[in-house]
C-alpha positions as CSV (number, residue, x, y, z in Angstrom):
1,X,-25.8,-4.8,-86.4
2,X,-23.0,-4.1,-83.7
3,X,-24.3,-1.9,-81.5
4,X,-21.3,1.6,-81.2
5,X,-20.6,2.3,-77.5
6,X,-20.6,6.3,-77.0
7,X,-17.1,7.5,-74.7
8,X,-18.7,8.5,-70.7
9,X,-19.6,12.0,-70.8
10,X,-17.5,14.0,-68.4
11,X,-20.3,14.2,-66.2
12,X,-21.1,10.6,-66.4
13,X,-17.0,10.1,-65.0
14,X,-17.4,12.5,-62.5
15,X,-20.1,10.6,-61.0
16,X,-18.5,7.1,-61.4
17,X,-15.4,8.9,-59.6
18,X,-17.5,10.1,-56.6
19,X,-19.3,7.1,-55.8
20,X,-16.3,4.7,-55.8
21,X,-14.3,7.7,-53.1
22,X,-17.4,7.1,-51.1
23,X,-17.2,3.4,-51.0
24,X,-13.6,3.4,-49.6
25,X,-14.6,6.1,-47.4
26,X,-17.1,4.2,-46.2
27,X,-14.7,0.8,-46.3
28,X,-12.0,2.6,-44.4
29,X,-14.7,3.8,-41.4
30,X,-15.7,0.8,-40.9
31,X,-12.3,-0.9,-40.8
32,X,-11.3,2.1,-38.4
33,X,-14.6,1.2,-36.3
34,X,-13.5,-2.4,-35.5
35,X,-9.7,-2.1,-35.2
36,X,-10.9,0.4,-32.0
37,X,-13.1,-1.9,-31.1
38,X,-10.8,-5.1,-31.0
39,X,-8.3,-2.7,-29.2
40,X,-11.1,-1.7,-26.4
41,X,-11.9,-5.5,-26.0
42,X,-8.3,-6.8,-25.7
43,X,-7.2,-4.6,-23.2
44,X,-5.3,-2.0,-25.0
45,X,-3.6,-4.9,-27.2
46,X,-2.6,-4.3,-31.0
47,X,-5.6,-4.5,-33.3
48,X,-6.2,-8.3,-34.5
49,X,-4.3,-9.6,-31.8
50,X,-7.7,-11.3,-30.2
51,X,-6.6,-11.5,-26.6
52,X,-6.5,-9.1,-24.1
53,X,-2.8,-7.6,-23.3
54,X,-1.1,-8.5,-20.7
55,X,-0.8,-6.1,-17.8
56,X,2.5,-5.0,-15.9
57,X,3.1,-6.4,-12.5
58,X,4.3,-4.2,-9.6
59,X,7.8,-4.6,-8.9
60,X,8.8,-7.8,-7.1
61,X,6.0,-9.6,-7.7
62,X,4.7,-11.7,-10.4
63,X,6.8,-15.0,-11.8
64,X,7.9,-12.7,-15.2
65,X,10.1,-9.9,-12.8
66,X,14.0,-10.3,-13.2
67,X,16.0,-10.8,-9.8
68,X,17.4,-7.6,-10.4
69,X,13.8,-5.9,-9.8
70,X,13.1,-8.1,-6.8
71,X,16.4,-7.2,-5.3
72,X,16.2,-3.5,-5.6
73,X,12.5,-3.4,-4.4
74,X,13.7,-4.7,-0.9
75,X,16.6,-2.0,-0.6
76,X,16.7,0.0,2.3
77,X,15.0,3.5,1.9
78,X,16.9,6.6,3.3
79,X,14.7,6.3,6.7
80,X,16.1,2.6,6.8
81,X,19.7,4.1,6.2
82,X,19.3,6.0,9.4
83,X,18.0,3.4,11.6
84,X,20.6,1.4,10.7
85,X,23.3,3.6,11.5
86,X,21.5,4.2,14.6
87,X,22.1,0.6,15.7
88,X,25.1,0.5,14.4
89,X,26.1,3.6,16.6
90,X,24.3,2.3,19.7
91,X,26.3,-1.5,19.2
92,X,29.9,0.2,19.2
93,X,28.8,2.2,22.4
94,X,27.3,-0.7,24.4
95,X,30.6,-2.5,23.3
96,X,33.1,-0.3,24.5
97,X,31.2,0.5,27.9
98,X,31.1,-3.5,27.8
99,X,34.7,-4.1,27.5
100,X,34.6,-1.6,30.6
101,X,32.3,-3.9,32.6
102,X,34.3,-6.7,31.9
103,X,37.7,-5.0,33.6
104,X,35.1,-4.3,36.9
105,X,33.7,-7.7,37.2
106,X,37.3,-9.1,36.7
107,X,38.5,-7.4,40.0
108,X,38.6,-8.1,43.0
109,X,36.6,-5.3,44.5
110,X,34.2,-3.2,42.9
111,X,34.7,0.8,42.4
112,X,32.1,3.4,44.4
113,X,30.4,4.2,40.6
114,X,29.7,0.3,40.4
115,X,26.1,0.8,40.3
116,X,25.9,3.7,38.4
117,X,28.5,2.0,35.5
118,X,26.2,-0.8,35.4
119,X,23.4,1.3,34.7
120,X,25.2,3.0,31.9
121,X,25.8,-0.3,30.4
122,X,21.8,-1.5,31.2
123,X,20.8,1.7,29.0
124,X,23.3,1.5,26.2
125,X,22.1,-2.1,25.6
126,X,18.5,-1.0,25.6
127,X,19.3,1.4,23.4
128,X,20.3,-0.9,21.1
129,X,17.9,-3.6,21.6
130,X,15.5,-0.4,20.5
131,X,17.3,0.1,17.4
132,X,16.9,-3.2,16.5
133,X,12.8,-3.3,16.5
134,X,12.6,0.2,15.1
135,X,14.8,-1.4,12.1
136,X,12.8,-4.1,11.5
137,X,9.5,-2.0,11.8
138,X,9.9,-0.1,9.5
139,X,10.1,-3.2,6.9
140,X,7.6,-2.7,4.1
141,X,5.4,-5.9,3.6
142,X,7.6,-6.9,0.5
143,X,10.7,-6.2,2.9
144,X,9.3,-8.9,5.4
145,X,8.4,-11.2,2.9
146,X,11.8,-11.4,1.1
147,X,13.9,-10.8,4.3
148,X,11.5,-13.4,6.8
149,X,14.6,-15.9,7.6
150,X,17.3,-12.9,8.3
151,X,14.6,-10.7,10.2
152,X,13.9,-13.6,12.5
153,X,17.7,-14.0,13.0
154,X,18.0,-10.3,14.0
155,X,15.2,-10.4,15.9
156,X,16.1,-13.9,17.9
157,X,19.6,-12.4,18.6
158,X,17.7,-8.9,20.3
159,X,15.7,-11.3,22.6
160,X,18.9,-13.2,23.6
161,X,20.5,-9.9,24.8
162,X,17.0,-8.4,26.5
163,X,17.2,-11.7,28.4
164,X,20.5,-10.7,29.5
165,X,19.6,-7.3,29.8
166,X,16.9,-8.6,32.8
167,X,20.1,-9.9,34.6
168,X,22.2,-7.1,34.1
169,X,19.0,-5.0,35.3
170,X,18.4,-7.1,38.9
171,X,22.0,-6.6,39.0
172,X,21.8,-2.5,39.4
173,X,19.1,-2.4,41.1
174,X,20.9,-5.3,43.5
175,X,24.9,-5.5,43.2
176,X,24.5,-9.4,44.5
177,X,26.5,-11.0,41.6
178,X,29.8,-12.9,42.4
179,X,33.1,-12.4,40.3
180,X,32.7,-15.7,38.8
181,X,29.0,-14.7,37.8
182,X,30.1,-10.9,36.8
183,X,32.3,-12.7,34.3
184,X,30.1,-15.3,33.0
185,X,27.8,-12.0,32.3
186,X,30.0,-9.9,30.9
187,X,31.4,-13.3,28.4
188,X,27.5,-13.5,27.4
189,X,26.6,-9.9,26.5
190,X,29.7,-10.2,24.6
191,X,28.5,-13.0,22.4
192,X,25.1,-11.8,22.2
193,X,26.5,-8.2,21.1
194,X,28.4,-10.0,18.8
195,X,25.7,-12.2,17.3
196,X,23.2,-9.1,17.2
197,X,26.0,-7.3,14.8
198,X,26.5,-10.2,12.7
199,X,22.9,-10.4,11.5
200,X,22.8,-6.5,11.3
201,X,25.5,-6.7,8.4
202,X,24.2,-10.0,7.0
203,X,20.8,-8.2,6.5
204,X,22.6,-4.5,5.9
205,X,24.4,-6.3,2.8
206,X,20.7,-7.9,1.3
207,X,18.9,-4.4,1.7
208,X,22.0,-2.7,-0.2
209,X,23.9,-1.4,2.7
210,X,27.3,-0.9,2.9
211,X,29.1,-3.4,5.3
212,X,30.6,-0.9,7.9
213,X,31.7,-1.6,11.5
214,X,29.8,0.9,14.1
């Protein structure tokens, strides 16, 4: 005798309806639940990704940063601007009041300001040998890491004309210097003026600065 199947009451459906919204409810929780999960353990990754995400690197470090970023992390700030206008400013003065010091010590007798010319040029040069270290002080770590090789050049070329400085120094204090030895002096501050300048605007042009002459 086949047995007749009676249609689901309307009551019966209702039921079936409710429990089968509650199961994806319930599915769709616990989905939520792991995907935030996975996200917390990776790092802030994508869900599923199963690794953690990789994290930025500061600029100019880390083998993944462009050239472009580790060249514009070791340009000058507007502080470094200044300083290096400063030097520039205090080289063309010591040069001029040079090329003055160079006429003197080429003639055959010395004027009555001698000492006090020469003590001009002692300061001027000081003033630049100054500029120099408050330059390079003012380097960020990054700044002396990138910029090691031309920093030392700068800084070797300021020594050179402090050691002439010395001699130009014993010299005010003690006018005792021939005109053969006034010239030699005046050829050496010269080069080292020159040499100090050179590695200004070699390491002006690598921090961004626009090659000018003081």
């Amino acid at each position: 005798m086949q047995t007749i199947r009676h249609p689901d009451s309307p009551l019966e459906n209702f039921a079936s309806q409710t429990r089968w919204k509650s199961l994806l409810l319930v599915i769709t929780l616990l989905l939520g639940v792991q995907a935030v999960e996975a996200q917390r353990r990776g790092g802030g990754g994508p869900p599923g990704s199963g690794g953690p995400a990789s994290k930025s690197a500061p600029v100019g470090t880390g083998p993944e940063v462009s050239e472009f970023e580790r060249a514009l992390a070791i340009q000058a700030t507007p502080d470094q601007q200044a300083f290096f206008d400063m030097l520039s400013q205090s080289i063309g003065s010591s040069d001029q009041r040079l090329h003055d010091f160079i006429k003197i010590s080429g003639s055959d007798s010395r004027p009555a300001d001698y000492r006090l010319q020469v003590i001009g040029l002692r300061d001027l040069l000081e003033k630049t040998v100054d500029n120099s270290e408050i330059l390079l002080g003012s380097f960020s770590s990054l700044q002396k890491a990138r910029l090691k090789a031309p920093s030392k050049k700068l800084a070797k070329a300021s020594a050179e004309l402090s050691r002439l400085i010395a001699i130009l120094e014993q010299e005010s204090e003690h006018p005792a210097l021939d005109r053969e030895h006034l010239i030699r002096l005046g050829e050496d501050l010269g080069k080292s003026l020159a040499a100090l300048h050179s590695e200004q605007l070699h390491l002006g042009k690598l921090m961004g600065i626009p090659e000018g002459m003081p």
